[in-house]
C-alpha positions in Angstrom: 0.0 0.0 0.0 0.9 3.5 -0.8 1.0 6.0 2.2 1.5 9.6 2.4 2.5 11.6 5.6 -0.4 14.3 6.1 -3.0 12.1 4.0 -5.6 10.4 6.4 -5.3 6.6 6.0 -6.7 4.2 9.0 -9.3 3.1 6.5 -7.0 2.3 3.7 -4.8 0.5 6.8 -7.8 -1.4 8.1 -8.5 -2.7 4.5 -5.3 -3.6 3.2 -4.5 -5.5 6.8 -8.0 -7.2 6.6 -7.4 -7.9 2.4 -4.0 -9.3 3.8 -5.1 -11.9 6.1 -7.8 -12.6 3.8 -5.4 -13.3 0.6 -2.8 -14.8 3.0 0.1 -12.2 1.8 2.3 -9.8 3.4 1.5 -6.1 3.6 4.0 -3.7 1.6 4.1 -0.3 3.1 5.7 2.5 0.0 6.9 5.6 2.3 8.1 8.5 -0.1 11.7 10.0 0.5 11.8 13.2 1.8 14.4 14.4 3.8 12.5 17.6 5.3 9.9 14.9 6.5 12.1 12.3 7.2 10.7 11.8 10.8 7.3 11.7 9.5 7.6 9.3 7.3 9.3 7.1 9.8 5.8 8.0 12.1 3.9 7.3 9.3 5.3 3.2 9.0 4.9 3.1 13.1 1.3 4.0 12.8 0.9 1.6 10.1 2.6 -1.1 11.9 0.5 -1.0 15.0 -2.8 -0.7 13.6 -2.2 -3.6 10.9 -1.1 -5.8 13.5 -3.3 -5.1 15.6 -6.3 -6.2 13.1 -4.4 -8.8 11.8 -1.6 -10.2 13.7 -0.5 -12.7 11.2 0.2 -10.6 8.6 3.9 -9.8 8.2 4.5 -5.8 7.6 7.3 -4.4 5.1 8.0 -1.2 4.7 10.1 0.4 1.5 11.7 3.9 1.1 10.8 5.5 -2.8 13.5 7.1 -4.3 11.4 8.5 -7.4 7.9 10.2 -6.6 5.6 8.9 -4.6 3.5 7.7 -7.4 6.0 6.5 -9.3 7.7 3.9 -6.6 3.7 2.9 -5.8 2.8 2.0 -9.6 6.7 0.2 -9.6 5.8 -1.5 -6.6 2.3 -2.8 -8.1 4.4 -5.0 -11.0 4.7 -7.6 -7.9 1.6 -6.9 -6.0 -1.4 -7.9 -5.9 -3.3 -4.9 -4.9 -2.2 -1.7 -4.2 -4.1 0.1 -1.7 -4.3 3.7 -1.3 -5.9 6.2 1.2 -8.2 9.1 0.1 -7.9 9.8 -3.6 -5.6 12.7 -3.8 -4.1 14.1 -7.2 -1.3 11.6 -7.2 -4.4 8.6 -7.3 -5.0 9.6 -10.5 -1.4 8.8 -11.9 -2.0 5.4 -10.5 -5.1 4.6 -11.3 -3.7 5.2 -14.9 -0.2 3.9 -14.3 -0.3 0.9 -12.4 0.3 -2.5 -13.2 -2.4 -4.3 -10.7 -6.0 -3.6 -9.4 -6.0 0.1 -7.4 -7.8 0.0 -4.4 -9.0 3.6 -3.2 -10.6 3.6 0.2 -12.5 6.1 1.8 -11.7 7.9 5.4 -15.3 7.4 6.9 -17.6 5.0 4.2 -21.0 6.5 4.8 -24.3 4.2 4.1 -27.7 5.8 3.7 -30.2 3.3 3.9 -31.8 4.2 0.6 -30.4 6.9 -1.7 -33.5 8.2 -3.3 -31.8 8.2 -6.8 -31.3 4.5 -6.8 -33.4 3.2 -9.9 -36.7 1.5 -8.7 -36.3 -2.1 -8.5 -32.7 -2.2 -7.7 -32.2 -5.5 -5.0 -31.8 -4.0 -1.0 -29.3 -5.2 0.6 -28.6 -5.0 4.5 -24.5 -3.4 5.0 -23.5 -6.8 6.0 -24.9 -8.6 2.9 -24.4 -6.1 0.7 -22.7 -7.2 -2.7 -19.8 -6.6 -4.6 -20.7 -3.7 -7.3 -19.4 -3.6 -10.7 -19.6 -0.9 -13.4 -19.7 -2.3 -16.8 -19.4 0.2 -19.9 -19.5 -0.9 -23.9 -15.5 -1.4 -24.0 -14.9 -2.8 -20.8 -13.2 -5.7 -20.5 -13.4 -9.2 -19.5 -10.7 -9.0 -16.9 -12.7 -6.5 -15.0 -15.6 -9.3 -15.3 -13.4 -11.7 -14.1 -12.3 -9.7 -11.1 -15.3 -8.8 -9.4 -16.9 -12.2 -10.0 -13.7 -13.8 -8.3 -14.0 -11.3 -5.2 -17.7 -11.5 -5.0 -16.8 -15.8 -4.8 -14.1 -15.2 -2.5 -16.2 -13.0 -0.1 -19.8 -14.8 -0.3 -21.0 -12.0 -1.4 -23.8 -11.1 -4.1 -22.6 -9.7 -7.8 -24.5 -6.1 -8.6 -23.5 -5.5 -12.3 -24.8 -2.1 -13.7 -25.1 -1.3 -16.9 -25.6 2.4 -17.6 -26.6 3.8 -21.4 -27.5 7.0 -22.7 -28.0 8.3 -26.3 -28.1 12.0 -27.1 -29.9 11.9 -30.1 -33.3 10.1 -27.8 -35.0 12.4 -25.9 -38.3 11.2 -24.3 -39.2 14.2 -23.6 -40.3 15.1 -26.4 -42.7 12.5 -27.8 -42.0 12.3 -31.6 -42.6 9.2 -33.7 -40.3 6.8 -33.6 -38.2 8.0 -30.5 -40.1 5.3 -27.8 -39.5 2.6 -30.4 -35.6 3.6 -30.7 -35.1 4.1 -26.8 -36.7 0.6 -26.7 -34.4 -1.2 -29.2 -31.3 0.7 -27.4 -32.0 -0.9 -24.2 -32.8 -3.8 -25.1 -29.6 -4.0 -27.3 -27.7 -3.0 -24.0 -29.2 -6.0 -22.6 -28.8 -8.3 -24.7 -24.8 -7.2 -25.5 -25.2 -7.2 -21.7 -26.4 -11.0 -21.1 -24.2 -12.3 -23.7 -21.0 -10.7 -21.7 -22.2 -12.3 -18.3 -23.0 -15.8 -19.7 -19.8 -17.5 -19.3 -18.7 -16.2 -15.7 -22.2 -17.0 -14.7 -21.5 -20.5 -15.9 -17.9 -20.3 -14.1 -19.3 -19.2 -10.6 -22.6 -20.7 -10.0 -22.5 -19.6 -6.4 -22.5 -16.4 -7.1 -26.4 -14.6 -6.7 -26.1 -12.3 -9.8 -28.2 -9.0 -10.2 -28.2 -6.3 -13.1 -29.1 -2.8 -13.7 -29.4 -1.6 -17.0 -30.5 1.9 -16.8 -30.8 5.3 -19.6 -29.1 7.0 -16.9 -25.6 9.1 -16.4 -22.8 6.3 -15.2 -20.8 8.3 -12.6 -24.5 9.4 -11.4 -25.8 5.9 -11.1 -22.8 3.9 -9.4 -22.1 6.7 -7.3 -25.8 5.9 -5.8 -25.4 2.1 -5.8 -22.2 2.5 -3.5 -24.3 3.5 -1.0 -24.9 -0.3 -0.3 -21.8 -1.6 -1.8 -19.3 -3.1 0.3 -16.8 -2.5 -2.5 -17.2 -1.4 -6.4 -15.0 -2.8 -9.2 -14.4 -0.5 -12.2 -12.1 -0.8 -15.3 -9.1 1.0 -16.4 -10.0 4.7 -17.3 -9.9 4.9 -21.2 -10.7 8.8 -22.2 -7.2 9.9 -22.3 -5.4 12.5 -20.7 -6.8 15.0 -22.7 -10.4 14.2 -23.1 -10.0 13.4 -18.8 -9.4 17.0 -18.5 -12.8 17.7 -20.6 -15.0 15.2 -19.3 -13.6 13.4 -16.7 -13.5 9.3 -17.2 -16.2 7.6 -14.5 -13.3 5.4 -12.8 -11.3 8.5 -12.0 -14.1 10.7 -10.8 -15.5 7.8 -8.2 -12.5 7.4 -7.1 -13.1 10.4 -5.6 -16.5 10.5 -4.1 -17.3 6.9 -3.1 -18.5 6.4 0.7 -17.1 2.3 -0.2 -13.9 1.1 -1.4 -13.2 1.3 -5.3 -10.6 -1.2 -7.2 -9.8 -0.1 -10.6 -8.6 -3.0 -12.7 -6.1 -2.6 -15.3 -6.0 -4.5 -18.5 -4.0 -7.2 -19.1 -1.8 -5.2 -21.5 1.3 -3.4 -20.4 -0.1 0.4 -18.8 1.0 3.1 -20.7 0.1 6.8 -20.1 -1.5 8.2 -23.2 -3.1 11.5 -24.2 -5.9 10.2 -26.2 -8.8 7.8 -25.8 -8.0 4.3 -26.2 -11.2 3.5 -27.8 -13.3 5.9 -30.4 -15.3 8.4 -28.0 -19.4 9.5 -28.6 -21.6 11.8 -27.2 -22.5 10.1 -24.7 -19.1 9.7 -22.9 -19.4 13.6 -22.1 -22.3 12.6 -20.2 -21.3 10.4 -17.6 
């Protein structure tokens, strides 16, 4: 896990010694290299040493000392990790998110759960907090290793599978009522659907014991997920793919709920080498300035 002196983290701790245990690993602490805050640093690891082993005393702690950036020695640390587990987003999360080699976990200071966020679609499955399932965002271009991921953690934690499908189309507009436009928003959804079902079909087949619900709603995506967290206990995205320029327009759904999710978010990258690039790695519509 990544730690910053200054950057509020006994959630991120508490996860990543929990996640730990759970994986049967050790727990990796990055510490940046600053000589001015030399002795903070070395507070930082002391902090994190006593609250991990406190949760869980099994786990071994290690601590390393970056000599490059702090983002930089955290996505070089991900080549051999398994997760890399961050505190509240910050500027630098973004580099990683985009940068690193395994699944970025962000977790939040204080995960808030309202009981029912009024803009949670009708008909979306209620889950109490300590049932509550495994959430996963799924866009036209994501991938199959996302998929994979947060069918395997949903296995791994008995937990439900929540996958939301958000849409939207510019050009239909209900509001209006013009022939046509109620027959076109009805093919579009249930083309999402079906693109949907066929996507799902083989992890269903691979993890029968996992319950599996969907949402497929004409809604904004960052909007939608960002109400489903509510009663997430964690949400899976994929890899941001707007680019760096497009981010700075409209920014990509992974990297703003990163941001503003009261439950822990893992970003998983694809199983291509990362590379930082300035345009979208897929073409862009309308639409993704809507989300």
């Amino acid at each position: 896990m990544d730690v910053t002196p200054g950057v509020p983290s006994d959630e991120a701790v508490g996860w990543a010694a929990h996640e730990a245990a759970r994986r049967g690993v050790d727990l990796h602490v990055v510490l940046p290299d600053d000589p001015h805050r030399s002795l903070a640093c070395h507070s930082a690891f002391a902090a994190v040493r006593t609250r991990a082993r406190r949760i869980a005393p099994g786990v071994r702690v290690t601590a390393q000392v970056a000599t490059e950036s702090p983002a930089r020695a955290a996505a070089l640390a991900s080549v051999d990790a398994c997760l890399l587990v961050v505190g509240e987003a910050t500027t630098e999360t973004d580099e990683l998110i985009r940068t690193a080699y395994c699944p970025v976990v962000v977790v939040p200071q204080r995960p808030e759960r309202p009981e029912r966020p009024s803009t949670v679609p009708a008909g979306t499955p209620h889950h109490p907090a300590d049932t509550a399932p495994v959430v996963v965002g799924v866009g036209p271009d994501t991938g199959d290793e996302v998929l994979a991921f947060a069918f395997a953690e949903a296995a791994s934690r008995h937990a439900g599978l929540l996958v939301v499908r958000a849409w939207t189309d510019p050009l239909i507009d209900l509001g209006a009522l013009l022939p046509g436009r109620i027959a076109r928003w009805d093919a579009a959804d249930e083309h999402v659907r079906h693109a949907l079902h066929e996507q799902l079909s083989r992890f269903v087949a691979a993890y029968p014991e996992v319950h599996v619900d969907t949402v497929v709603a004409n809604d904004r995506c960052a909007a939608l997920l960002h109400a489903l967290a509510h009663r997430a206990r964690l949400m899976v995205l994929g890899h941001p793919s707007h680019g760096t320029v497009l981010n700075g327009i409209a920014p990509s759904p992974a990297l703003a709920l990163a941001h503003h999710l009261p439950c822990p978010v893992i970003v998983v990258p694809p199983p291509d080498p990362v590379r930082r690039t300035w345009l979208p790695s897929r073409p862009i519509s309308l639409a993704d300035l809507r989300d």
